[in-house]
C-alpha positions in Angstrom: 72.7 -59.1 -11.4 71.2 -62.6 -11.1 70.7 -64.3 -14.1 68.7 -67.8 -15.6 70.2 -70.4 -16.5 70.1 -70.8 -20.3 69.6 -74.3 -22.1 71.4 -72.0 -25.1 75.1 -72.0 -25.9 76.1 -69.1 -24.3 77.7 -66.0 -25.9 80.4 -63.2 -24.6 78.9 -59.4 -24.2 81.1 -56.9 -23.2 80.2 -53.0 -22.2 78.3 -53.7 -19.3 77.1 -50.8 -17.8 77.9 -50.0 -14.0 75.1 -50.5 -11.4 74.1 -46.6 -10.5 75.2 -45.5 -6.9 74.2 -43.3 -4.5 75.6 -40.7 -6.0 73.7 -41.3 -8.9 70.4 -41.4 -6.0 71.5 -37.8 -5.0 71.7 -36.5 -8.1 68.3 -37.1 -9.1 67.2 -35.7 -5.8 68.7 -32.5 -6.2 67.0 -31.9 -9.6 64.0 -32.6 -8.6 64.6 -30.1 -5.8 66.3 -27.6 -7.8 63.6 -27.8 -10.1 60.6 -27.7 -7.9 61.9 -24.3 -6.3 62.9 -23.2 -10.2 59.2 -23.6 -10.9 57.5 -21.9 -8.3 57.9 -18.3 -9.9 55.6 -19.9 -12.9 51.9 -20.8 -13.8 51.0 -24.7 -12.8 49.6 -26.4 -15.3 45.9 -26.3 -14.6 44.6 -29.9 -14.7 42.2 -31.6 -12.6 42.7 -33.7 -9.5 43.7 -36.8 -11.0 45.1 -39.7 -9.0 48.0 -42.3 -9.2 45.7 -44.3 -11.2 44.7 -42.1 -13.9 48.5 -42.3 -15.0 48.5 -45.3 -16.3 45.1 -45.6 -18.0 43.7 -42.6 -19.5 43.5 -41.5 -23.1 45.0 -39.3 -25.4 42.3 -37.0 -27.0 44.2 -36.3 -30.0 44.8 -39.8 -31.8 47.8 -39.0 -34.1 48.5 -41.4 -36.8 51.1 -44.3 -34.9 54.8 -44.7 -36.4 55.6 -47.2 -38.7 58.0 -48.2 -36.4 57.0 -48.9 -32.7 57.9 -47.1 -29.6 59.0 -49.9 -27.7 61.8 -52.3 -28.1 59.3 -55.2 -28.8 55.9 -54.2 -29.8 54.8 -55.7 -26.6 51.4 -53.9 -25.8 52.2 -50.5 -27.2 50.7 -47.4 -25.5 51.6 -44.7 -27.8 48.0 -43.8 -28.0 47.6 -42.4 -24.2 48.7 -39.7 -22.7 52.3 -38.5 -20.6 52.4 -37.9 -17.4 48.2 -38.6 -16.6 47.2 -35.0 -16.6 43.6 -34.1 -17.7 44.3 -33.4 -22.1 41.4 -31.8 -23.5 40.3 -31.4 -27.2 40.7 -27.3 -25.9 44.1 -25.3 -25.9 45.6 -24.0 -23.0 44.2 -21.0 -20.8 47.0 -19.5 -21.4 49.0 -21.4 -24.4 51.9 -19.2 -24.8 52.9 -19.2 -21.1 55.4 -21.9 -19.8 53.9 -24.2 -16.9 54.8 -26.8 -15.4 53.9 -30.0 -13.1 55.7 -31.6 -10.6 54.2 -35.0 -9.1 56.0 -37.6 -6.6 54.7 -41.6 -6.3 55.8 -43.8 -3.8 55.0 -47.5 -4.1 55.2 -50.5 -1.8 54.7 -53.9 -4.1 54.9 -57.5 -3.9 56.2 -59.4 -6.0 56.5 -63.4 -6.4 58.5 -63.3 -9.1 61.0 -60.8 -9.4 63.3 -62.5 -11.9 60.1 -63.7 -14.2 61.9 -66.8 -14.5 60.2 -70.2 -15.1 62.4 -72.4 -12.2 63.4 -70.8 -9.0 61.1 -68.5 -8.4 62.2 -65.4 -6.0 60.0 -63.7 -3.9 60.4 -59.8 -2.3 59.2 -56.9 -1.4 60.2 -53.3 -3.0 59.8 -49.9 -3.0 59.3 -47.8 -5.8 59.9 -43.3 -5.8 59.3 -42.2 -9.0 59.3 -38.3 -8.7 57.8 -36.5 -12.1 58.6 -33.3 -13.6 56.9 -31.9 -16.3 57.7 -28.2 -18.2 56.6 -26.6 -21.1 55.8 -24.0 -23.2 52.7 -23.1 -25.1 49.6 -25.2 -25.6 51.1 -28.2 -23.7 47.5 -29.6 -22.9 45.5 -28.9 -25.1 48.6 -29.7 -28.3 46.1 -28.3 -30.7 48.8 -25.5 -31.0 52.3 -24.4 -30.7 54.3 -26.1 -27.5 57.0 -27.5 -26.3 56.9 -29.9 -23.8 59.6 -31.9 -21.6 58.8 -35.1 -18.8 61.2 -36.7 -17.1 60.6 -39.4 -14.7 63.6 -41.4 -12.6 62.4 -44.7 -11.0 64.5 -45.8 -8.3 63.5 -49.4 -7.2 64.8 -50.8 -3.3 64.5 -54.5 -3.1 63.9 -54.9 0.8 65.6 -58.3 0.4 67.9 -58.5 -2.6 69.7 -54.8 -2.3 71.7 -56.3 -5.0 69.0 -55.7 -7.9 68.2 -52.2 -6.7 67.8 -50.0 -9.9 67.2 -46.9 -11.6 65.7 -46.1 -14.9 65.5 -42.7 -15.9 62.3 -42.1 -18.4 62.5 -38.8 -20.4 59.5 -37.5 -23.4 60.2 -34.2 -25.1 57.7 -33.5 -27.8 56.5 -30.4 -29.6 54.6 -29.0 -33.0 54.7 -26.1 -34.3 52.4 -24.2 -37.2 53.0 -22.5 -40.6 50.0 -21.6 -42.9 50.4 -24.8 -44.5 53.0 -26.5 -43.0 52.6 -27.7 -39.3 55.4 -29.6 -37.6 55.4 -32.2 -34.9 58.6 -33.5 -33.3 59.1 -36.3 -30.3 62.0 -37.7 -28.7 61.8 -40.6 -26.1 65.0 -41.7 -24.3 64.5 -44.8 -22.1 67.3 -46.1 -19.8 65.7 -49.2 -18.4 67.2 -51.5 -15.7 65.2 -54.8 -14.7 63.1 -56.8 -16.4 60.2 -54.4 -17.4 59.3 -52.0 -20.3 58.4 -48.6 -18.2 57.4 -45.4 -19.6 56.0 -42.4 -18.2 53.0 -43.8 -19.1 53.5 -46.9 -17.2 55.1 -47.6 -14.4 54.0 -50.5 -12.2 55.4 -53.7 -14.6 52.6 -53.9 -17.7 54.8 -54.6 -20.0 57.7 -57.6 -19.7 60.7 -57.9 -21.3 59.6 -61.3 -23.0 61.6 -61.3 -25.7 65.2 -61.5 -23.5 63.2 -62.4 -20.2 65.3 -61.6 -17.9 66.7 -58.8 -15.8 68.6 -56.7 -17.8 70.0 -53.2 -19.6 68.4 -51.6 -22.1 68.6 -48.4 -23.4 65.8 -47.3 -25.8 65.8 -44.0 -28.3 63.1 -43.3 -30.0 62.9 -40.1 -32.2 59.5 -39.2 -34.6 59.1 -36.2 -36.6 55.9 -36.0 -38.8 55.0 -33.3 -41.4 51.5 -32.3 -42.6 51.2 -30.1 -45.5 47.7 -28.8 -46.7 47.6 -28.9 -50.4 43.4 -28.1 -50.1 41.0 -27.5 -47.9 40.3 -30.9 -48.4 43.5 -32.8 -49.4 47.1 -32.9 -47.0 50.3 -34.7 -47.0 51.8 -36.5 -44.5 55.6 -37.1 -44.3 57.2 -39.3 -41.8 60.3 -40.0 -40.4 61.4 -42.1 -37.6 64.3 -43.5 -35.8 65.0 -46.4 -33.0 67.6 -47.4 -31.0 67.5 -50.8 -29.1 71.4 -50.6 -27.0 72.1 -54.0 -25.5 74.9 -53.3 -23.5 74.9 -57.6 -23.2 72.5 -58.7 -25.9 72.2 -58.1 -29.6 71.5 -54.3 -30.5 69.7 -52.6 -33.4 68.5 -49.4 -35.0 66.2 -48.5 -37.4 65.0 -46.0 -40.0 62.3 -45.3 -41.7 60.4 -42.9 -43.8 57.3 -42.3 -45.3 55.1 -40.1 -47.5 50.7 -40.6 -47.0 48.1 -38.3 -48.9 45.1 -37.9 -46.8 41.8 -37.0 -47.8 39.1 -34.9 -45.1 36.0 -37.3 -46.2 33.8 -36.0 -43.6 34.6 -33.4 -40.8 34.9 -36.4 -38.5 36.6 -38.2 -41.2 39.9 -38.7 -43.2 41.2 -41.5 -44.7 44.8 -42.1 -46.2 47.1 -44.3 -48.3 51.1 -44.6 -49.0 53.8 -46.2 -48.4 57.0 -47.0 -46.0 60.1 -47.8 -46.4 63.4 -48.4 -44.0 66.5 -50.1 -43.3 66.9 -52.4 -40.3 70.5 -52.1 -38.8 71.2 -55.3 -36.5 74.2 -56.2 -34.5 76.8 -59.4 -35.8 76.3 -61.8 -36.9 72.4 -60.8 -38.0 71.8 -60.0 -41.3 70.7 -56.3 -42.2 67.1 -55.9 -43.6 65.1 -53.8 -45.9 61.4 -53.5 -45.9 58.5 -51.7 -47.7 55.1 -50.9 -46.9 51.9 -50.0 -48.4 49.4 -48.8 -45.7 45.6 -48.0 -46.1 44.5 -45.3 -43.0 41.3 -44.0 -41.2 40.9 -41.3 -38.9 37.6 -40.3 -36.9 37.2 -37.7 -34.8 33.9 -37.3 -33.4 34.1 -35.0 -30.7 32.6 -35.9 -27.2 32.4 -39.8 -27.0 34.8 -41.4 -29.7 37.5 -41.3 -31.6 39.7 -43.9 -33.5 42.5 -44.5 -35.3 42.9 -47.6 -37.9 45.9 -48.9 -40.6 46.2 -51.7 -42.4 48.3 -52.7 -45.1 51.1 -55.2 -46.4 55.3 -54.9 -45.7 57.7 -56.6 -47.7 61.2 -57.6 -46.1 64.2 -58.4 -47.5 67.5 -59.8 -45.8 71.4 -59.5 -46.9 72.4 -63.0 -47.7 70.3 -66.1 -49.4 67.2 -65.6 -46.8 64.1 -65.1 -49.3 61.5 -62.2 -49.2 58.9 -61.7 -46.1 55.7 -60.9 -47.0 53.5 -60.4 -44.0 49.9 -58.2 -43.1 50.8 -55.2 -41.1 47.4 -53.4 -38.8 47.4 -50.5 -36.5 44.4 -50.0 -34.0 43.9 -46.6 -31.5 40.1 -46.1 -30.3 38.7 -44.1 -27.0 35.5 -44.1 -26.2 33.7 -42.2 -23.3 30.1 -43.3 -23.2 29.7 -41.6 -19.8 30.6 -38.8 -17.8 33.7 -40.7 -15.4 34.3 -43.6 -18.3 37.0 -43.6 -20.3 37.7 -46.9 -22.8 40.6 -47.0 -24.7 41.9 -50.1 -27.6 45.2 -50.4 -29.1 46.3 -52.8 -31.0 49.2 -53.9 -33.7 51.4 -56.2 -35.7 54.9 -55.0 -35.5 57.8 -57.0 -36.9 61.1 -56.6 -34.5 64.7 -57.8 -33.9 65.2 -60.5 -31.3 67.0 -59.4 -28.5 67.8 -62.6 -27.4 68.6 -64.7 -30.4 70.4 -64.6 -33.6 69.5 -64.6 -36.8 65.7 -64.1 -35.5 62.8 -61.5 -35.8 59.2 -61.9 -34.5 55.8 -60.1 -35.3 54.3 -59.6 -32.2 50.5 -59.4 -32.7 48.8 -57.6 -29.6 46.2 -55.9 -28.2 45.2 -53.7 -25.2 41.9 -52.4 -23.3 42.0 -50.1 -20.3 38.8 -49.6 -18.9 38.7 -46.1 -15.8 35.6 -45.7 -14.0 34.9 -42.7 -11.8 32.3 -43.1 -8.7 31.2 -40.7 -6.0 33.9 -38.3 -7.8 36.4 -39.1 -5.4 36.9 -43.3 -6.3 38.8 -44.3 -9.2 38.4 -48.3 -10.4 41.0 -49.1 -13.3 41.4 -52.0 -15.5 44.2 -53.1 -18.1 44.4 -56.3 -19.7 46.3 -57.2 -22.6 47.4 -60.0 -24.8 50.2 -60.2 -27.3 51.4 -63.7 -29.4 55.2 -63.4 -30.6 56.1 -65.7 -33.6 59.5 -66.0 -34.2 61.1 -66.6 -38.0 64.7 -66.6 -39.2 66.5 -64.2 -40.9 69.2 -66.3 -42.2 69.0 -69.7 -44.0 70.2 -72.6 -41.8 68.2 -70.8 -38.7 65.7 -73.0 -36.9 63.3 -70.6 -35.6 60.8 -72.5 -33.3 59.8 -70.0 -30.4 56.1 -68.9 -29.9 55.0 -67.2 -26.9 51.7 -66.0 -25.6 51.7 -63.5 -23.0 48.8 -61.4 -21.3 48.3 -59.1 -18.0 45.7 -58.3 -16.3 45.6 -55.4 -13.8 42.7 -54.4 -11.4 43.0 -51.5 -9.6 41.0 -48.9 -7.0 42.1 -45.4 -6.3 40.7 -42.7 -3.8 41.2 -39.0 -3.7 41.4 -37.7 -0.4 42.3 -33.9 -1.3 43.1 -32.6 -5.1 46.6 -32.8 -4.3 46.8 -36.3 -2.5 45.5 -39.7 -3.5 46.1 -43.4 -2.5 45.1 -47.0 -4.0 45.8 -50.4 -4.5 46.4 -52.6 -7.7 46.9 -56.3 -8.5 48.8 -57.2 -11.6 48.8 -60.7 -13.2 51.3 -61.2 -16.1 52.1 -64.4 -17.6 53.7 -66.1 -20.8 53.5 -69.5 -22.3 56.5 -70.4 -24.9 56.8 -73.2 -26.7 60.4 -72.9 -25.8 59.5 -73.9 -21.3 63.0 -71.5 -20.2 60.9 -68.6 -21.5 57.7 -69.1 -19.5 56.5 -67.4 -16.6 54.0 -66.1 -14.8 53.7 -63.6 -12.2 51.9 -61.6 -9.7 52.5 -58.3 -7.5 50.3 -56.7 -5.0 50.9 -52.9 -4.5 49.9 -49.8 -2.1 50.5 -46.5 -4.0 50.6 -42.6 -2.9 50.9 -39.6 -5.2 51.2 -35.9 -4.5 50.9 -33.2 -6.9 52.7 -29.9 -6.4 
């Protein structure tokens, strides 16, 4: 692993994991296999013939409320508001909802990229290859999840650096999710376990470098658990509650690690068919590696919900937290808002918004948080039903604050993406395209800036 140079006193991180073999290559392979010719006996999921594309920018139909906590280690341009895996949801259940199906898709990319270390000096250039086989099973109304399902993805990446065989990696991406309904009661469960090697923040929902690890900016290990469980009880036809419960692991094998948990308790009220609106409160602990300080925090949240069927829907929080720190650091008091909106004015657009304020642990330094304020549009436009244009672009300012007394905390970064892209069907089981991506960040601290750019071919076949 190649590292920067840091202007930083340096510190001593042990547990490092091992760089994955071939045999770990193989392995992967013969799941995949195994499980394509497992499958075969069972009913595909029925979904249109979406391309490479549609993967990474389409929109979730059903706009759950968002965690208090956020689903990736930074905040950085969260995406929890889209769908997994790119297949066609609907507001409909399945055909066939107590069935199990299954998907199995395979991506291969060529890229190039200028900047493979997103460092500020020294900038290395290469070319890599990117196989990022996709398996999806379930059980019950997996498209639709208007009703009872089970679903599983799971999505290796395996990156080959044509140059610098040295940095080849592989993350392994897995989602399992699933709800299920009493009279009252219903019951939604979701479990994300990232093992990320390099310098980006993959998903299944994205795969092609969106998101940057700005916070530690470098290439690195980082091993992300994310686990939500929500509860929505009907008290009237008008009147539910809402009870939440979520848990996240940030494992730095060589950085500084954290975990936190946090519950909560809403009552909603169904204001119109098309609308509900909310208001409660949040409140979790904030587990950080030595030296940190622990943390405590509270929050009071104000929510909106509309559903309009068709052409938009859109979910909005906003409230205050309060955070407290062991030791002498005084209280935080900062504005928390969460934003997910789609909007299909046409037949072949789709136009999705996120956007957020989440307070996280610093990664890189000690003693240090950051609210990370960001926002994302994706913009898909079908023509001639056969050619897909995509656009993502998204901005996010981190401000950095201590949580210890005697901390100078002086970092402030601004960093933003933008991603152009054109995609062609050429049967319903095989599509092709091309994609630019621009990423950049300017920190007030110059080791952290970068800025970047890749040019990439991309092939996907569904099974």
């Amino acid at each position: 692993m190649q590292w920067h140079s840091c202007p930083f006193p340096t510190r001593t991180f042990t547990g490092k994991f091992a760089r994955s073999t071939g045999v770990g290559l193989a392995l992967i392979a013969g799941i995949f296999i195994a499980s394509t010719f497992a499958a075969r006996g069972e009913n595909p999921i029925p979904e249109e013939p979406l391309l490479s594309s549609a993967d990474y920018t389409s929109a979730q139909t059903d706009l759950v409320p968002p965690p208090p906590t956020p689903t990736n280690p930074f905040g950085t341009l969260d995406l929890k508001n889209l769908t997994i895996g790119g297949e066609n949801v609907s507001n409909v259940s399945s055909a066939e909802p107590r069935r199990f199906h299954y998907s199995l898709r395979l991506t291969v990319r060529g890229v190039y990229d200028d900047n493979i270390f997103i460092t500020n000096t020294n900038r290395i250039s290469d070319y890599y290859f990117a196989i990022e086989p996709m398996i999806t099973v379930g059980f019950g109304d997996i498209e639709g999840r208007g009703g009872n399902y089970i679903r599983l993805d799971y999505l290796p990446s395996i990156i080959l650096f044509v140059d610098h065989s040295n940095e080849d990696a592989i993350s392994n991406l897995i989602h399992l999710e699933g709800r299920y309904q009493f009279s009252r009661l219903t019951l939604t469960l979701s479990q994300d376990v990232d093992i990320l090697d390099g310098a980006n923040l993959n998903s299944t929902l994205d795969t092609t470098g969106l998101l940057a690890n700005v916070d530690v900016s470098t290439p690195t290990r980082l091993n992300l658990f994310v686990t939500r469980l929500r509860a929505n009880y009907d008290l009237t036809g008008k009147v539910f509650l809402t009870g939440e419960f979520d848990a996240s692991i940030y494992d730095y094998p060589d950085f500084i690690s954290s975990e936190i948990i946090s519950g909560g308790v809403y009552i909603n009220y169904i204001w119109t068919p098309k609308v509900t609106v909310g208001i409660g409160g949040t409140a979790g602990y904030d587990f950080v590696d030595n030296p940190n300080p622990d943390q405590t925090f509270e929050q009071v949240n104000v929510r909106l919900s509309y559903q309009a069927t068709g052409k938009l829907n859109l979910y909005a929080s906003a409230g205050v937290e309060f955070r407290q720190f062991d030791g002498n650091r005084s209280e935080r008091i900062s504005p928390t808002f969460e934003l997910g909106a789609m909007y299909r004015p046409f037949d072949g657009t789709t136009i999705t918004l996120s956007a957020g304020t989440p307070i996280l642990n610093s990664g890189f330094f000690p003693a240090q948080d950051f609210q990370a304020t960001n926002v994302v549009l994706r913009i898909q436009q079908r023509l001639l039903q056969r050619i897909y244009l995509g656009l993502a672009a998204g901005y996010e300012n981190s401000d950095y604050f201590a949580t210890s007394t005697g901390v100078n905390a002086t970092r402030n970064d601004d960093y933003y993406f933008v991603e152009p892209s054109v995609d062609v069907l050429i049967t319903r089981f095989l599509s092709a395209g091309v994609y630019y991506l621009h990423r950049r960040d300017d920190s007030s601290i110059a080791f952290f800036s970068f800025y970047d750019n890749q040019v990439g071919v991309r092939a996907t076949v569904r099974f």
